[in-house]
C-alpha positions in Angstrom: -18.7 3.1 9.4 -20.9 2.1 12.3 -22.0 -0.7 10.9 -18.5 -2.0 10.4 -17.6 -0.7 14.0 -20.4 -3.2 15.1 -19.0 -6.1 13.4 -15.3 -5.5 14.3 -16.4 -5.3 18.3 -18.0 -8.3 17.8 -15.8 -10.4 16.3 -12.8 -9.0 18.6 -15.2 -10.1 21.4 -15.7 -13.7 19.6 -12.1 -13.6 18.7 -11.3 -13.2 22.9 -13.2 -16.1 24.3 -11.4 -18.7 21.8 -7.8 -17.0 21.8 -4.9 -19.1 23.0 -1.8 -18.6 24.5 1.0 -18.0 21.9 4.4 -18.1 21.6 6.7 -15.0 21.1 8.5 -14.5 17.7 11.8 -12.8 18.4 13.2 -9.9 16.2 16.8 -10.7 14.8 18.0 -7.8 16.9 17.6 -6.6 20.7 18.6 -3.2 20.0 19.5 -2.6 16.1 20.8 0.9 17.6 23.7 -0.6 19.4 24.1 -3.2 17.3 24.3 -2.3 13.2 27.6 -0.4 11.9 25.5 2.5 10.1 23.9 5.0 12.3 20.2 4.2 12.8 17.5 5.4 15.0 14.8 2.9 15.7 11.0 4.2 16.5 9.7 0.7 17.9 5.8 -0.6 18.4 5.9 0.5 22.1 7.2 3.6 21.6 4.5 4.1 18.5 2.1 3.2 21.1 3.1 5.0 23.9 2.0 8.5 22.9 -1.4 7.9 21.1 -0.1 9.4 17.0 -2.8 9.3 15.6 -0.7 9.4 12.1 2.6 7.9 11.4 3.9 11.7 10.7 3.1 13.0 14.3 5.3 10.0 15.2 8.0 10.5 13.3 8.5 14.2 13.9 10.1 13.5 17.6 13.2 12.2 16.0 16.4 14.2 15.7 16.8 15.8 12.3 13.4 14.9 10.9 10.8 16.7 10.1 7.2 17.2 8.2 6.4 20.0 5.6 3.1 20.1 4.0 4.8 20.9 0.5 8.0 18.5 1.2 6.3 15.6 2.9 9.0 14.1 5.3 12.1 16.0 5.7 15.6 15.0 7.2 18.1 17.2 8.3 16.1 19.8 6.6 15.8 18.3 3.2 12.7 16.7 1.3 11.3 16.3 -2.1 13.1 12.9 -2.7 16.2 13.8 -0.8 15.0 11.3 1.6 14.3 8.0 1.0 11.3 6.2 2.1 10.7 2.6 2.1 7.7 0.2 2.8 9.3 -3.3 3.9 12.4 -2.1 2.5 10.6 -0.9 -1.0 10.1 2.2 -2.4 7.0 3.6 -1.2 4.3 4.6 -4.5 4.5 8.0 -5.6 2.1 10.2 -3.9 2.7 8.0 -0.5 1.9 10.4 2.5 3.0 9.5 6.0 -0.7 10.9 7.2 -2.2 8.0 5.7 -0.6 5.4 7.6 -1.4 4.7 11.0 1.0 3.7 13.7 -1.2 0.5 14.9 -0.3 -1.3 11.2 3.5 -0.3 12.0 5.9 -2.7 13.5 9.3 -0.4 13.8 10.7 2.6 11.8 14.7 2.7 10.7 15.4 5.6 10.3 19.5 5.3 8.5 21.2 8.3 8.5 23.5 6.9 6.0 23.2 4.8 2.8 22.6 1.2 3.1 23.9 -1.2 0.1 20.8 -3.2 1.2 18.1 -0.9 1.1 19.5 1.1 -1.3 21.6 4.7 -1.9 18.3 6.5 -3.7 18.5 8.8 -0.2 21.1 11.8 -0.2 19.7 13.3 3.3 19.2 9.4 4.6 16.6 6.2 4.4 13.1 6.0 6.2 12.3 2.2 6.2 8.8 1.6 7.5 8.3 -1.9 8.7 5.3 -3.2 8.7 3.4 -5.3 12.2 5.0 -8.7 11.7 6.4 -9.7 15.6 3.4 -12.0 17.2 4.4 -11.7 21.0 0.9 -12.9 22.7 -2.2 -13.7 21.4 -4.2 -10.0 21.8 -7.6 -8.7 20.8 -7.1 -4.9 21.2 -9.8 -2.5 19.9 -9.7 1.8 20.3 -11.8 4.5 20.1 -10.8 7.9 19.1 -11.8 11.6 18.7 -10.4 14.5 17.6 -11.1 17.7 17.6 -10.2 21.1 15.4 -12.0 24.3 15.3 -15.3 22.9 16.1 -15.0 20.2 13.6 -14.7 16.4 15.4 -13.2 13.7 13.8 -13.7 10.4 14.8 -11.8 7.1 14.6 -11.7 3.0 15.6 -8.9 0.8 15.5 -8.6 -3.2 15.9 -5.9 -5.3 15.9 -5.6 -9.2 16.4 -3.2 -11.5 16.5 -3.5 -15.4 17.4 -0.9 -18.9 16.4 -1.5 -22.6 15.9 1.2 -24.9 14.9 3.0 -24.0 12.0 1.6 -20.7 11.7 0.5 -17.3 13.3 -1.2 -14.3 11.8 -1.9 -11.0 12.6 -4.3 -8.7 11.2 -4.7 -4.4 12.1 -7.5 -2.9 11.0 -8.4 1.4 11.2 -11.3 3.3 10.5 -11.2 7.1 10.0 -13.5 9.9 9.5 -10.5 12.9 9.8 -11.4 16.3 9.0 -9.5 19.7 8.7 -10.4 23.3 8.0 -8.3 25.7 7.0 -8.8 29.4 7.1 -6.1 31.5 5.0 -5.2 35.3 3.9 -3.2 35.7 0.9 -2.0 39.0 0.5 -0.8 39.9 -3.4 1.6 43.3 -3.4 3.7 44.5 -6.3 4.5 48.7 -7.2 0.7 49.6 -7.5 -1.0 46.7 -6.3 -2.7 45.3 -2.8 -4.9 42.7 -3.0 -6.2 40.5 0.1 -7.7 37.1 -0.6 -9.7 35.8 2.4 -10.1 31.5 2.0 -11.3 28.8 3.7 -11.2 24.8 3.0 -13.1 22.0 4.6 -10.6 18.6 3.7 -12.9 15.8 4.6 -11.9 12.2 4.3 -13.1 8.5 4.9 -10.3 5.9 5.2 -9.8 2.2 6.0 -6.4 0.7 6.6 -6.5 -3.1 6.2 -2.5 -4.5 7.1 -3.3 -8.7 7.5 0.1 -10.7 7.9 0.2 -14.9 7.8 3.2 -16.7 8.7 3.6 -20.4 8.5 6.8 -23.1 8.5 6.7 -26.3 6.2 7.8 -29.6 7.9 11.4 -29.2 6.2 11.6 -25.7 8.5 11.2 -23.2 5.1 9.8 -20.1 7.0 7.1 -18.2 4.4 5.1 -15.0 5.5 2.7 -13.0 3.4 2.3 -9.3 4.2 -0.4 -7.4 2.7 -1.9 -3.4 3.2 -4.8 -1.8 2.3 -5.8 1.6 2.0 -9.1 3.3 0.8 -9.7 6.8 0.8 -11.8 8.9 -0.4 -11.8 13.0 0.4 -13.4 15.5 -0.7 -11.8 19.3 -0.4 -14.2 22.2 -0.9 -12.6 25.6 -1.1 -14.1 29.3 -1.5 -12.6 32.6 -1.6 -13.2 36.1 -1.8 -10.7 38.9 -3.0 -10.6 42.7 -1.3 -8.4 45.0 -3.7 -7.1 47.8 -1.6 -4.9 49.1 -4.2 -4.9 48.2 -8.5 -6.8 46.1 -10.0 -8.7 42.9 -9.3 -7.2 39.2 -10.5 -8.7 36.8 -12.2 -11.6 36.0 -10.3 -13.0 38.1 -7.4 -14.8 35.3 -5.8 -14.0 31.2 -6.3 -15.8 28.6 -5.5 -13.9 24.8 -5.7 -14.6 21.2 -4.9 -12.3 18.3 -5.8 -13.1 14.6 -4.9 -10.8 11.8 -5.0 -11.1 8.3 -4.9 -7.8 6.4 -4.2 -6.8 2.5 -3.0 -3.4 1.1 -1.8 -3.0 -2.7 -2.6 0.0 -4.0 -1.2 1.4 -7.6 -1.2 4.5 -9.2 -0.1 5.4 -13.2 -0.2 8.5 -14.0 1.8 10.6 -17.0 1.8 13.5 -18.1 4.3 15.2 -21.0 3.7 18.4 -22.0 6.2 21.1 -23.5 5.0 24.5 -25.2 6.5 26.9 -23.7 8.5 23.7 -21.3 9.8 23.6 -19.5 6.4 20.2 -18.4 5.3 18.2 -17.7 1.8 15.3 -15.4 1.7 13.4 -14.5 -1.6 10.9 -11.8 -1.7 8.0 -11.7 -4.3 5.8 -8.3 -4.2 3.1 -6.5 -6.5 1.2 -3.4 -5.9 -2.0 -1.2 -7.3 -2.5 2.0 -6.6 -5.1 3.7 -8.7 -6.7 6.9 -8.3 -9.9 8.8 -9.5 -10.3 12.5 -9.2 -12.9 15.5 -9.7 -12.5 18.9 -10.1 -15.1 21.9 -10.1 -14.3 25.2 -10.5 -16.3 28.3 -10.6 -14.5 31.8 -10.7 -16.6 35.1 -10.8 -14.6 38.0 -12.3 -15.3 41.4 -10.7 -17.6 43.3 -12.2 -18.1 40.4 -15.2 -21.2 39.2 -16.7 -21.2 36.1 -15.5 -19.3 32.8 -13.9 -15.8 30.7 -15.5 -16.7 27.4 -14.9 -14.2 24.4 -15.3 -14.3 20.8 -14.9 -11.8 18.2 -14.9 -11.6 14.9 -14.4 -8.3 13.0 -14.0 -7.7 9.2 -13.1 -4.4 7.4 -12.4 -3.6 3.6 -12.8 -0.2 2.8 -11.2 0.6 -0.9 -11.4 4.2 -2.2 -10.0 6.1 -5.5 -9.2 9.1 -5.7 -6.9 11.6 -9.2 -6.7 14.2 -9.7 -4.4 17.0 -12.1 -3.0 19.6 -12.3 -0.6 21.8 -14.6 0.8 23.8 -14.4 4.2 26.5 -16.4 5.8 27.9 -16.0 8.9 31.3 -17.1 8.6 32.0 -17.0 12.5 34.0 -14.8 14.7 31.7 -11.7 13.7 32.8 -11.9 9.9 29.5 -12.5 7.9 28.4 -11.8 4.3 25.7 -10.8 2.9 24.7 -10.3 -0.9 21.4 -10.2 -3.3 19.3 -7.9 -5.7 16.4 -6.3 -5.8 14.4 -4.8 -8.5 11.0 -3.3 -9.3 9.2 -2.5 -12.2 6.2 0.5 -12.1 3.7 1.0 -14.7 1.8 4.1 -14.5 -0.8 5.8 -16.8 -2.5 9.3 -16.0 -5.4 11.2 -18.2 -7.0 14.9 -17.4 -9.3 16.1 -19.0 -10.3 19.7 -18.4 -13.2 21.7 -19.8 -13.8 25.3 -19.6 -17.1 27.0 -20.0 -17.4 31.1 -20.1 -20.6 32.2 -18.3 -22.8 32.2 -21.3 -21.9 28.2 -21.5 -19.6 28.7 -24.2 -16.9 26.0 -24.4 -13.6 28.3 -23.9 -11.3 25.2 -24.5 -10.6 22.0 -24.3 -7.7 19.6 -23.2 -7.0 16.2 -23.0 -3.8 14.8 -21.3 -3.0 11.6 -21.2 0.2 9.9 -20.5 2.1 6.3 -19.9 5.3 5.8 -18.0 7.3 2.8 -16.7 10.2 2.6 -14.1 12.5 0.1 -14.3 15.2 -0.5 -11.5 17.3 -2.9 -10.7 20.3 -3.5 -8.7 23.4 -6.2 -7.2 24.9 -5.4 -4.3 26.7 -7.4 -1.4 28.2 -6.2 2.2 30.7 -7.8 3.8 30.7 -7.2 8.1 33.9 -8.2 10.6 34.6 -7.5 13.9 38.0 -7.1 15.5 37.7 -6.9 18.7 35.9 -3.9 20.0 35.8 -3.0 16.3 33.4 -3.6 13.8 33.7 -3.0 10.1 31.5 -3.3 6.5 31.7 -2.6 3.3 29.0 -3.0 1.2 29.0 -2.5 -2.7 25.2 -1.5 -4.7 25.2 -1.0 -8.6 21.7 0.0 -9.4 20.7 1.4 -12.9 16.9 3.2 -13.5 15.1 3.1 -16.8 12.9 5.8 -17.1 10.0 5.9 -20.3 7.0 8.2 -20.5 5.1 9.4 -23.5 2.0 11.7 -23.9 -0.6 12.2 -26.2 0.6 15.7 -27.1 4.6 15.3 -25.9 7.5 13.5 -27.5 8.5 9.9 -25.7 10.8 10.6 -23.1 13.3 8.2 -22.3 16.0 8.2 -19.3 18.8 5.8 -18.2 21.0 6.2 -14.9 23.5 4.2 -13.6 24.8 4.7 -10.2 28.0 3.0 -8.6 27.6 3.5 -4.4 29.9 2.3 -2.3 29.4 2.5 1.6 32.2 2.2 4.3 31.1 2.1 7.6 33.0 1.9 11.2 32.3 1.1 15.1 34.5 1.3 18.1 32.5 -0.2 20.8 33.6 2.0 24.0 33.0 0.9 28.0 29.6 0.9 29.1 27.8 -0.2 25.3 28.9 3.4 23.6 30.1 3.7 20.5 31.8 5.5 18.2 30.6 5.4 14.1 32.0 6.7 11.1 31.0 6.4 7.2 31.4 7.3 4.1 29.2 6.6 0.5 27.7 7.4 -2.4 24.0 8.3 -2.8 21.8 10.0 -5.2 18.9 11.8 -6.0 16.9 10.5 -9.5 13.8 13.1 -10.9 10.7 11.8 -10.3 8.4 10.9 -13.6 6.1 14.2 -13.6 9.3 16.7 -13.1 10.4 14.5 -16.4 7.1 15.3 -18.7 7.1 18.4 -20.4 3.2 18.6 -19.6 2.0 22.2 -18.2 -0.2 22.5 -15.0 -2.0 25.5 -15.2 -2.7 27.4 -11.8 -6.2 28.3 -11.5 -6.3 31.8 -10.4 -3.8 35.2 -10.6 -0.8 33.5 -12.6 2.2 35.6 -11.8 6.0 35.6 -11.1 5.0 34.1 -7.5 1.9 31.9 -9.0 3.5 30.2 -11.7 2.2 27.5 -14.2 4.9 24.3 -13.5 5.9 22.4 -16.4 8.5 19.1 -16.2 11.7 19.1 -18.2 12.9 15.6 -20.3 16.7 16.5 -20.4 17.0 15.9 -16.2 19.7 13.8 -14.7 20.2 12.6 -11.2 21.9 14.3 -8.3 24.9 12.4 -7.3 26.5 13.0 -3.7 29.4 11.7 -1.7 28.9 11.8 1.7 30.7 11.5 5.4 28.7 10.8 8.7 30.5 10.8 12.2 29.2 10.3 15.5 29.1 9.2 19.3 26.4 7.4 21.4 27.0 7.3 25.1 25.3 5.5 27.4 26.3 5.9 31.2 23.2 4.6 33.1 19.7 2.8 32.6 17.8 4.2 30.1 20.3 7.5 29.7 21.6 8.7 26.1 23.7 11.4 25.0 24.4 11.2 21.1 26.1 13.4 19.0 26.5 13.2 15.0 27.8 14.9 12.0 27.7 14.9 8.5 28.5 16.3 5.3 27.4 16.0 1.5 29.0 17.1 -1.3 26.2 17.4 -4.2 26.5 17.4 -8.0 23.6 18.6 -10.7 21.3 20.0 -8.1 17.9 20.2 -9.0 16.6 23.8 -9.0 13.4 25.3 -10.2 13.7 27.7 -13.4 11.4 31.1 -13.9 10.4 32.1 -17.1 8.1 34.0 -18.8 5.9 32.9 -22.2 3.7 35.1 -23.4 1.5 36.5 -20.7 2.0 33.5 -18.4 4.6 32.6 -16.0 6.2 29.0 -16.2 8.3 27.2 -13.1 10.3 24.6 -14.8 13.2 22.3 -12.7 16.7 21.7 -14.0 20.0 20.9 -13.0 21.9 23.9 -12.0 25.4 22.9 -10.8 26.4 21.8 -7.0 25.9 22.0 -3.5 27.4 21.6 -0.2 25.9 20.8 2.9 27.0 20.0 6.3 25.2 20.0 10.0 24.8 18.6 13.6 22.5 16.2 15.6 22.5 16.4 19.4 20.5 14.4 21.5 19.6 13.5 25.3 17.5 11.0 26.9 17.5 10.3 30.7 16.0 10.1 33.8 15.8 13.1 36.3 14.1 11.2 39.2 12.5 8.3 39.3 9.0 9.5 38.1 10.4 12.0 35.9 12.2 11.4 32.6 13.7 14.2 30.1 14.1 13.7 26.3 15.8 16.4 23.5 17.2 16.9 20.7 18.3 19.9 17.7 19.5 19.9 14.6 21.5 22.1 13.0 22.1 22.2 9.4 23.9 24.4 6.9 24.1 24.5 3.1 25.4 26.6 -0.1 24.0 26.9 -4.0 27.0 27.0 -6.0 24.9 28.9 -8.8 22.9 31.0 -6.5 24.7 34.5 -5.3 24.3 34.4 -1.3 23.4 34.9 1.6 20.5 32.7 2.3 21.4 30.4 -1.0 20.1 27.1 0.9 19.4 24.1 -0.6 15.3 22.8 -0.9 14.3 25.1 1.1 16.7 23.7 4.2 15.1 24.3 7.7 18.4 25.7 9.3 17.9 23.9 13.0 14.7 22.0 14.5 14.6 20.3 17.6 12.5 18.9 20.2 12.3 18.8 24.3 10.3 16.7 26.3 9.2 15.5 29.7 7.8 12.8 30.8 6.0 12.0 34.2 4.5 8.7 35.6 3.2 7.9 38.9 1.2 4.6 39.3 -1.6 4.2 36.4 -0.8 8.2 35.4 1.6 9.5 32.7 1.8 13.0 32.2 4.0 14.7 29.0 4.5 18.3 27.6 6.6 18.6 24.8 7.7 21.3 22.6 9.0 21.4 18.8 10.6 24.0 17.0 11.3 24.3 13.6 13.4 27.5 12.3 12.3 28.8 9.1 13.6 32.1 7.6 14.7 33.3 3.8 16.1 30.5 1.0 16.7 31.8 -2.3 15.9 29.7 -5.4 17.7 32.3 -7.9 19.2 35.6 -8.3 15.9 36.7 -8.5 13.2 35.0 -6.6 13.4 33.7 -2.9 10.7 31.9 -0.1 10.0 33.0 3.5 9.1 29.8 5.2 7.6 30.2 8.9 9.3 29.8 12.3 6.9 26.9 13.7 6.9 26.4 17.4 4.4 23.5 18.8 3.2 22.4 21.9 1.1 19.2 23.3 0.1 17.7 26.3 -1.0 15.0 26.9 -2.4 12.3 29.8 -2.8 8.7 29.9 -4.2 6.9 32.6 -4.9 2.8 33.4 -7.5 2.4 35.4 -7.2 -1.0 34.4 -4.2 -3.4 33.3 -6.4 -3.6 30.1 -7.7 -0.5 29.6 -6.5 2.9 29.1 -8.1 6.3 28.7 -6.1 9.4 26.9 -6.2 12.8 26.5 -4.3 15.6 24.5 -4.0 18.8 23.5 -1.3 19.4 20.0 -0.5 22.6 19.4 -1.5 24.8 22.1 0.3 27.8 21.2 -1.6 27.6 17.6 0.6 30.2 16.4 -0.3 31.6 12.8 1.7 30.8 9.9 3.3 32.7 7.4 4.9 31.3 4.0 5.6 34.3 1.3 7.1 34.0 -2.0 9.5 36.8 -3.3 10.1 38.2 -7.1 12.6 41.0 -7.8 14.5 41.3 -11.2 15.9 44.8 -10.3 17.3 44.6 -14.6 13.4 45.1 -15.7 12.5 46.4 -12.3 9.8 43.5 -11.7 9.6 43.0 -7.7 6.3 41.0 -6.3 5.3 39.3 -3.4 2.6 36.9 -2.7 2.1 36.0 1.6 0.4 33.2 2.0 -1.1 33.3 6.2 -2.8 30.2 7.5 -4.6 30.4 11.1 -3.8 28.2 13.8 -5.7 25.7 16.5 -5.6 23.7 18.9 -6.5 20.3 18.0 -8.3 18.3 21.4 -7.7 14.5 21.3 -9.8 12.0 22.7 -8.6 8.2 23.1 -9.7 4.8 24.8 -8.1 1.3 24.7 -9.7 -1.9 25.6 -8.0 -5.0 25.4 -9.6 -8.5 25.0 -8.6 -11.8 27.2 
């Protein structure tokens, strides 16, 4: 990594001397939030760059309704696990996509759509996440930072370069970011049932070294055919070592008294995208979009558990590798037919090829193989969908309706499982409307149909075995074959009013009406508990979105917003029968000062937490999180700029615990799972290059 930090510096430096002047390339639209008929919030470059994220996630979280769970990954209005739908370029993102591995610098804008879109699809019941990637050249720029961060004693460093330059007929830009990050985690579980106390004390080192790579070339033929070809990498590899020690305070030990872990990954993100715009008469316009994508993945697991009192170690080792292939098409056509009435219809479709192996070996500590298993899988994803949107304007008014038909193909087959074969069709229409008020306000309203497909590993009947203590609160998982989409019908409302420079106050609601939920099923086999997801009936879920932005004096600038949401389990006895685990309110408040080449900000988050029941008869406690950060910028320099920052100074512990009562055999457990918290110190400077 410091070899390569050498050889960016120097070829920004080279770059600096021989850039020219270039010429701005103008997005389609000034402000997509006052313009487009759907409701859409718009997180743009500057305001990616503003506050120094050093992930896409930290980013994101400021934005009404939305927020990040470790177990969920990106949340909005409280739901995740597929609820939402998130896009790369107006793709779906690969499977096992984290936010945390994409940083802002390789990020042109994020749309977030709090409806569904006939363009970029209906797979989002909660709402759509499009992630853009850097495309807009608007000078030439040779830009390079430094980073450092900072969490309980353990620093992890960082360097970022981005360039962008333009000759006739074409222009490029290239983002490149190296990352050492590093997180520890200390933990207490605490295991209680009639009889039984046992404390596990933990602690994991997650190491990683990453490279993001995002390159983008744009040139025009001499006809005036615009092309653009839009590429990401990104290499990791982590390793995660984790060790534990039990204390039984009451009943008998688990498992394993003491664990020792390590599990090494290898992974790659290849990304391509070939773009073509054509114009036509009367100022209509073809584009066609040509796309593949690799994403493999090698992994290593170790495992050594000691049984208390025993003779001697369990040892395990698997290895597992993943090869995940795919190839996206597109089209659309538009035509604007003149007095705001325009058209606009296409396809889109995508094809995903994916094969997984594990193999796991166990040894007993005399070096006795225990057993042996060897999984191996292939699955394909086939999608494919028509659909066309037709926008007017009468007067202040603005209308569309749009029309998707999109049907998925799901096949997977194991070594030791029976082919599994799924086929959906979904029908979505989507009916949106803005009144345009004095002033730029506006008031929205919409209504569609979006859904929720499984995901390939919920749909293979394969069991994951956990490790340690298998109970009613530590199950195995297995996937279920006989799945079948959630389907929702949905209504959004909602007011944005502006009544001064760079002032806001925005209120929205909505409402979902849910069918074949997805819920996870306990069982027992034998001495082993088994989670297993199925459909179990419908939902209903409703909720509000405030928010405020506006100056207070001229230096000083406020910025809020909560999120309330509500939902009801049709099939799960009450109270606290929420759906995925719905975070019942979150919000943020924020202020922001800047005098001269000083900015100062403090803002907290909040996220509520509080009982959700699964079943009749098992339930999770998720914490009540409460954040704050500082931070400082100053400009010493109109090229340079120094930051500092401090995220999550309160570093309040946190507290997930997972319930089991069956009061008919009188089974009741608990498992609380406590990690610590810290205060993460970040470090930041930004040169730019002539």
């Amino acid at each position: 990594m410091k070899n390569t930090a050498l050889m960016l510096a120097a070829a920004l430096a080279g770059q600096a001397a021989s850039a020219q002047p270039v010429v701005e390339i103008k997005t389609a639209r000034i402000d997509q939030r006052k313009d487009d008929t759907a409701s859409t919030l718009v997180l743009t470059r500057d305001e990616l760059a503003a506050n120094g994220d050093r992930t896409l996630a930290d980013a994101l979280r400021r934005l009404p309704g939305i927020t990040i769970s470790d177990t969920a990954g990106i949340k909005m209005r409280g739901l995740g696990n597929g609820y939402t739908q998130v896009l790369l370029n107006g793709q779906t993102a690969p499977q096992g996509f984290a936010l945390d591995s994409l940083p802002p610098e390789v990020v042109e804008r994020v749309e977030v759509l709090r409806t569904a879109s006939a363009i970029l699809g209906t797979q989002g019941i909660a709402g759509t996440i499009n992630i853009v990637l850097r495309k807009t050249i608007r000078r030439s720029t040779q830009e390079a930072q430094l980073g450092l961060d900072g969490l309980h004693g353990t620093w992890s460093p960082r360097l970022s370069a981005q360039s962008s330059g333009k000759a006739d007929g074409w222009s490029h830009s290239v983002s490149v970011v190296l990352a050492r990050p590093s997180t520890p985690a200390d933990r207490i579980i605490a295991d209680s049932e009639p009889g039984l106390l046992r404390l596990t004390r933990s602690h994991e080192d997650n190491t990683a070294r990453t490279l993001n790579l995002a390159p983008r070339l744009n040139w025009s033929s001499a006809g005036g055919d615009q092309f653009s070809l839009q590429s990401l990498a990104t290499l990791t590899r982590r390793v995660i070592s984790y060790r534990s020690s039990e204390e039984v305070r009451l009943g008998e030990s688990g498992d394993f008294a003491d664990v020792g872990s390590r599990f090494a990954v290898r992974s790659y993100l290849l990304r391509s995208e070939l773009a073509w715009q054509r114009k036509l008469a009367s100022n209509a316009q073809w584009e066609l979009k040509l796309g593949a994508s690799t994403a493999p993945r090698d992994t290593g697991f170790d495992f050594t558990g000691m049984p208390l009192g025993g003779a001697g170690p369990t040892t395990r080792h698997v290895d597992g590798d993943i090869r995940e292939h795919g190839f996206n098409h597109g089209g659309k056509y538009a035509h604007p037919f003149g007095n705001g009435h325009a058209l606009v219809a296409g396809w889109d479709g995508s094809a995903i090829q994916r094969m997984q192996s594990r193999v796991e070996h166990e040894y007993s500590h005399s070096g006795a193989l225990n057993f042996l298993r060897d999984d191996r899988y292939d699955g394909r994803i086939e999608r494919l969908a028509a659909f066309a949107q037709d926008e007017w304007k009468n007067g202040s008014d603005a209308w569309s309706a749009g029309l998707r038909w999109e049907t998925m193909r799901t096949e997977a087959h194991g070594r030791n499982t029976a082919a599994v074969r799924q086929r959906s069709t979904v029908v979505s229409p989507v009916l949106e409307w803005m009144r345009q008020l004095p002033g730029g306000s506006q008031w929205r309203l919409g209504a569609s149909r979006s859904y929720k497909a499984p995901n390939m590993l919920d749909l293979i009947p394969r069991r994951f075995t956990a490790d340690n203590n298998n109970s009613a609160t530590n199950p195995d998982t297995q996937g279920n074959p006989t799945l079948r989409p959630e389907l929702a019908w949905g209504l959004d409302a909602g007011i944005d009013y502006y009544w001064a420079k760079d002032s806001l106050l925005s209120a929205s609601v909505y409402a979902r009406d849910i069918d074949n939920v997805i819920l996870t099923t306990l069982y027992r086999e034998g001495q082993r508990w088994i989670a297993m997801p199925a459909n179990h009936g419908g939902a209903r879920s409703y909720g509000l979105s405030l928010e405020a932005r506006m100056p207070l004096t001229p230096a000083l600038a406020l910025r809020a917003n909560a999120t309330f949401n509500h939902s009801r389990l049709d099939r799960v006895p009450g109270p606290d029968n929420r759906l995925d685990r719905q975070a019942p309110m979150s919000g943020v408040a924020a202020l922001n000062y800047k005098h001269g080449a000083l900015s100062l900000d403090a803002e907290y988050s909040y996220e509520a937490g509080g009982l959700s029941r699964e079943s009749e008869i098992s339930s999770t406690l998720s914490p009540y999180q409460r954040k704050l950060d500082l931070r400082a910028s100053w400009k010493p320099a109109p090229r340079q700029e120094w930051r500092i920052a401090l995220s999550d100074v309160l570093h309040p512990d946190r507290t997930t615990a997972y319930h089991y009562n069956d009061g008919a055999s009188g089974t009741r457990r608990q498992s609380a799972i406590t990690t610590r918290g810290g205060t993460t110190v970040r470090l930041n400077y930004t040169h730019a290059f002539e």
